[in-house]
C-alpha positions in Angstrom: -19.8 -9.1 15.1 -16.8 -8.3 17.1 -16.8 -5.9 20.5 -13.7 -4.3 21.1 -12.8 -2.4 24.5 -10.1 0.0 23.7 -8.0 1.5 26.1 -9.1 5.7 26.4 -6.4 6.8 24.5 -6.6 5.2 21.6 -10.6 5.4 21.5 -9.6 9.1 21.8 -7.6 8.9 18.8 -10.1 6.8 16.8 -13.1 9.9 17.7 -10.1 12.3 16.5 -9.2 11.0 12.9 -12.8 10.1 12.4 -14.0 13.2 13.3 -11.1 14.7 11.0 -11.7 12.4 8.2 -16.2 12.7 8.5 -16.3 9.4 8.7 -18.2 7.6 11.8 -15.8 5.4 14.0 -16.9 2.0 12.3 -16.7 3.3 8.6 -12.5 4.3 10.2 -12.4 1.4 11.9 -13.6 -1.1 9.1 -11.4 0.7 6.5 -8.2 0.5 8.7 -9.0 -3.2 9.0 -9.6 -3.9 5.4 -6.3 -2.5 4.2 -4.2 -3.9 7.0 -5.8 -7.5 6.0 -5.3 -6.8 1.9 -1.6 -5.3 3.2 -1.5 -8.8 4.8 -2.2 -10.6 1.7 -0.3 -8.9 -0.6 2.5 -9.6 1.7 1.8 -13.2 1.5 1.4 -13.2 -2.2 5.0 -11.6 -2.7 6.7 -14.2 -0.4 4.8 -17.1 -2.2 6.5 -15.4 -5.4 9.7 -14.9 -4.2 9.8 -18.0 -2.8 8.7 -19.6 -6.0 11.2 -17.2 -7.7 14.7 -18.7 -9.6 16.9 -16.1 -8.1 17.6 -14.3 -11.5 18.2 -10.5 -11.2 18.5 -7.9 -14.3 20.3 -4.6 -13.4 18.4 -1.8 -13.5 21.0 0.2 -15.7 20.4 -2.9 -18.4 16.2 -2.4 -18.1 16.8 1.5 -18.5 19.4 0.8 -21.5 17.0 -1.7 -22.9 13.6 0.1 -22.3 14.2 4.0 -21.6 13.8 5.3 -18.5 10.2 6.4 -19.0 11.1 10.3 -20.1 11.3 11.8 -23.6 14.2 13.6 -24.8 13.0 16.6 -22.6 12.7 14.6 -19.6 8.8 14.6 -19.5 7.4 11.4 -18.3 6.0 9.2 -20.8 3.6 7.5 -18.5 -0.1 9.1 -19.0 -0.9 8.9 -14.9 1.6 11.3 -14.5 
């Protein structure tokens, strides 16, 4: 368990947004914690790539005139979450 005292103004601003959002203060407070910390390791993960990485590049004009752009011929995108 962790206690936090925060200063008014931002326990003002936590009662706002989790008023705003119907949330109660923990579910806002443990949400905002749990994507800051997967933020965290994502960031961690990309550097361990990059660092890992060979330093090769491929233009994005050669992906596009390799792959398509992701439109038909009307522009539409082909991708179906779109």
């Amino acid at each position: 368990m962790i206690t936090l005292d925060l200063p008014k103004e931002l326990e003002n601003l936590l009662d706002r947004f989790a008023k705003d959002l119907g949330v109660s203060k923990e579910e806002f407070v443990l949400q905002a914690i749990r994507e800051r910390v997967e933020d965290l390791e994502d960031l961690a993960t990309a550097e361990a790539a990059l660092a890992k990485d060979g330093g090769e590049r491929i233009p994005l004009a050669d992906i596009i005139a390799e792959f398509g752009d992701g439109t038909d011929e009307n522009g539409n995108s082909l991708h179906a979450a779109e």
